[in-house]
N, C-alpha and C positions, 0 to 999 in steps of 0.2 A: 504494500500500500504506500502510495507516496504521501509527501509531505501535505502538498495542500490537500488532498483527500485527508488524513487524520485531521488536519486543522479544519475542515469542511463540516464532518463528523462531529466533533468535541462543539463546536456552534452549533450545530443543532441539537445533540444530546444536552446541552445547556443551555439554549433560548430562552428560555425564561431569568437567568441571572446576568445577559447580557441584554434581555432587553431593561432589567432594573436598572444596568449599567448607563443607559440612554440618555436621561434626564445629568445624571451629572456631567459625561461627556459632552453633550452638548454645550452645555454652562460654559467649560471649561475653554472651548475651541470658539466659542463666540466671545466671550467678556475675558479670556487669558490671552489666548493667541492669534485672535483675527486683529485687536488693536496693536498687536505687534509692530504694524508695518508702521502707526504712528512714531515710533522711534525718529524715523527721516526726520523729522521734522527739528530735529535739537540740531541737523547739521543744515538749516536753512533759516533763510529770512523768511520766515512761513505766516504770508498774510492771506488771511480766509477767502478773502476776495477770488482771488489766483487761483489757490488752492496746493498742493503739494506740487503738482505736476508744474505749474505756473512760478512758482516760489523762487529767487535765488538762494543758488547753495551757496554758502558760506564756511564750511569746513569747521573746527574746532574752535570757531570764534565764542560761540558761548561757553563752550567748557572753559577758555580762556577766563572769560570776564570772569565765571561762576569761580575759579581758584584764584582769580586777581582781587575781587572785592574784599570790600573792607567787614564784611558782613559771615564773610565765610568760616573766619575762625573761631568766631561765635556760636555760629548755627553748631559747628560741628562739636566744638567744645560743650554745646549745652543738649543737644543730642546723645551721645556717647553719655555723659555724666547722667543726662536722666536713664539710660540703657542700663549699664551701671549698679545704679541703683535699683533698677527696677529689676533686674538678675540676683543682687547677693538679697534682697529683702522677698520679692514676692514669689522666686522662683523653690527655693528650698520648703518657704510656707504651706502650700498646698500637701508636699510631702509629709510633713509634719501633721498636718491635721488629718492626711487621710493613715497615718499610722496609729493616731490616738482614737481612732471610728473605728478602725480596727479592732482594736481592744475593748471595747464597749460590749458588755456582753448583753446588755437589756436592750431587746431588738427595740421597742416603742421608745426609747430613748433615745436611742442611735437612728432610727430615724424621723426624730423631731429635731435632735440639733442636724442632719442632713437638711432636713427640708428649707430649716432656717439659714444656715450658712449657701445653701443655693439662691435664695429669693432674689437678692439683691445684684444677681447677674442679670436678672429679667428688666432692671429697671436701667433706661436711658442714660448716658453720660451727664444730659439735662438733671432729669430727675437728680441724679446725683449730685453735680454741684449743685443746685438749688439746694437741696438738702443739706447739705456740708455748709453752705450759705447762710441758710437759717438759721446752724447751730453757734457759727462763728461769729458771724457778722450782725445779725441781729441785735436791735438794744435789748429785745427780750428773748435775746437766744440766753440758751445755757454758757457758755462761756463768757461772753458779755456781764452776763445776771453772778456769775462769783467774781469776774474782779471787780465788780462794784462792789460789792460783800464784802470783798477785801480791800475796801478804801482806794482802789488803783484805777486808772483812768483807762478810758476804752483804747481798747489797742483789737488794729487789721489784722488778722491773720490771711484772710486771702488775698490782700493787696501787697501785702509787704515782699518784696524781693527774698529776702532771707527766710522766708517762709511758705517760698513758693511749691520746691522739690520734696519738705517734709509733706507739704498737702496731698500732692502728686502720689508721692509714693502709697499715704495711707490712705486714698478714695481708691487707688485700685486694688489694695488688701484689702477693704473692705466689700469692696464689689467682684472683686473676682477671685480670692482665693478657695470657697467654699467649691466654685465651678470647675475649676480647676484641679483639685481634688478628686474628681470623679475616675478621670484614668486610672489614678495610682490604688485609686480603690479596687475599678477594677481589674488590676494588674495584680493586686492581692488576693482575688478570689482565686485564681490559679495556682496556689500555695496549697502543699500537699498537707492536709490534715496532720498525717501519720507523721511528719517530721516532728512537729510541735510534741505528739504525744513520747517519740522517740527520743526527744530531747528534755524532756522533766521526768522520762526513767534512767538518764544518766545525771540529772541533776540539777539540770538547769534551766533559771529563773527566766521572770519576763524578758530581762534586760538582755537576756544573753541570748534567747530564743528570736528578739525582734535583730538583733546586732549579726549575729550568723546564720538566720535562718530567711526571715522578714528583709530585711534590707539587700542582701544578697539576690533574693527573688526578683525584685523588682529593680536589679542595678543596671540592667537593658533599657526597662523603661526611661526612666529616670536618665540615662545616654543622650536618649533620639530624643526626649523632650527639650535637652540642652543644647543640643543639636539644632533643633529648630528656631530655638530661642534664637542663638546665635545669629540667625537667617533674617533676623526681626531686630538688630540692633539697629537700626536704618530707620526701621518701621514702627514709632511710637503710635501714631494713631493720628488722627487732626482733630477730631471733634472736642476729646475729652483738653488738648493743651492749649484750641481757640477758645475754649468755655473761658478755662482761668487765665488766657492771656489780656493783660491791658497794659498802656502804656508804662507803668512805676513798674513793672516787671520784666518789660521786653526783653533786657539784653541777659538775663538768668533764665526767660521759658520760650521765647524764639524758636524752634528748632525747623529742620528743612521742609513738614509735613503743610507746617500752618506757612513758610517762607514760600512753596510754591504756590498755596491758594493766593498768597500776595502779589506774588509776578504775575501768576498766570491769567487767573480769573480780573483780578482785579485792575491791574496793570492793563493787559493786553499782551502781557511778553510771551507768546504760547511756545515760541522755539526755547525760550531759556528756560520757561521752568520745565519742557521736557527734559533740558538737560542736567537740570538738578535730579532730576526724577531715575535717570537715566545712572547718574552718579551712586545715587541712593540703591540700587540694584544691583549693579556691579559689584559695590564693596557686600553687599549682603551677600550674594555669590560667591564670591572669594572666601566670605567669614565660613558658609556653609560647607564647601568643601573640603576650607581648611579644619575644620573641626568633627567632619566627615571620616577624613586621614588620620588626626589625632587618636579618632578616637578607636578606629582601626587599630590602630598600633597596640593600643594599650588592650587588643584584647577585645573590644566590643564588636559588635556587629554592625553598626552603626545604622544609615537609611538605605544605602546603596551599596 
């Protein structure tokens, strides 16, 4: 039997989980790869009128500007540091919490704090700072209402520059570590029973059960999640850093996601902020592979 007769075969004998395949495929090759070709345009004076075809090219003029400005070492500097941070604080958290839901042995327990540490991924960026808004900023929010109590005069926390990366970091531990949590949970379910009982008839306690047994299990997982992370240091988000960006904070919450909506949309510069944009993927590419290899080496399986 030849090749494409088996490969013929194996699609029909599976038709039904290749036609589930359909809907994401599709997604993928119209909103991933059909805009692709929009790249041309970060190497052209690309005015809409024209059109690509019509446009002059201009070669590496805007990646010029983009590493000449005075703006760039900003962006990058406050990008990477929110990354950063957003890695040693929120990445290890979910871990943690989904090993203490582990150990929970009252099912109706374990899944009312589940339910509760999820809720708050469901709610908008909006919804969230408004909320975080209310409790700070507010004269009759809760923090406002104790340092009166304490004789002390209102003070910003969401305006103030030196308080801008604390917010940051703990509106998305609040909002996304519970969601997050879900993989490693269930990458715990795959944990053989029989280890655990095998290892408190040689002796040993929680600590030593979750340390050699529990952690080791899921040290795969926990890889390709870092892995990916990695992929996303580029990629903080725009919605959630336009919320709390204003002017007393610019040059600490800046970063490339909310500097392209500025060029692009707003400006009219549609070649330059491609090629910020363009910039911002490369190096995430590089991060991914290189961290891909790494992690190869050391032994893991990585994504690919």
């Amino acid at each position: 039997m030849t090749l494409q007769n088996r490969i013929t075969r194996s699609i029909i004998k599976n038709r039904l989980l290749y036609i589930m395949l359909l809907p994401g495929l599709i997604y993928f090759v119209l909103f991933k790869y059909v805009p692709l070709w929009g790249i041309l345009i970060s190497f052209q004076d690309f005015q809409p009128i024209k059109g690509v075809a019509g446009s002059e090219w201009v070669g590496f003029k805007h990646y010029a500007h983009l590493f000449g400005s005075k703006d760039f070492f900003m962006l990058l500097k406050n990008t990477l540091l929110l990354s950063f941070y957003n890695i040693v604080f929120s990445f290890p958290l979910p871990i943690m919490i989904a090993l203490m839901l582990n150990e929970l042995r009252h099912v109706v327990m374990k899944r009312f704090v589940q339910t509760m540490i999820y809720v708050p991924h469901f709610m908008s960026w909006v919804i969230v700072v408004g909320f975080f808004f209310i409790i700070f900023e507010s004269s009759d929010g809760l923090f406002q209402g104790i340092l009166q109590s304490l004789g002390l005069n209102e003070f910003s926390f969401m305006l103030d520059p030196d308080w801008f990366r604390p917010m940051y970091i703990l509106q998305i531990l609040w909002r996304d570590t519970g969601w997050n949590s879900i993989i490693y949970l269930a990458a715990l379910t795959s944990v053989d029973p029989q280890l655990y009982e095998a290892a408190r008839m040689d002796g040993a306690g929680r600590w030593r059960q979750l340390w050699h047994i529990t952690l080791p299990a899921i040290r795969s997982t926990i890889v390709i999640m870092l892995i990916l992370r990695m992929g996303d240091i580029m990629e903080l988000g725009f919605e959630h850093i336009y919320l709390l960006l204003n002017p007393l904070n610019r040059f600490v919450a800046e970063i490339f996601d909310t500097y392209v909506y500025t060029a692009g949309i707003l400006q009219g510069q549609f070649s330059y902020s491609t090629a910020v944009g363009m910039f911002k993927a490369i190096v995430g590419l590089i991060l991914v592979v290189g961290a891909n290899k790494l992690a190869k080496k050391m032994g893991e399986e990585g994504i690919y």
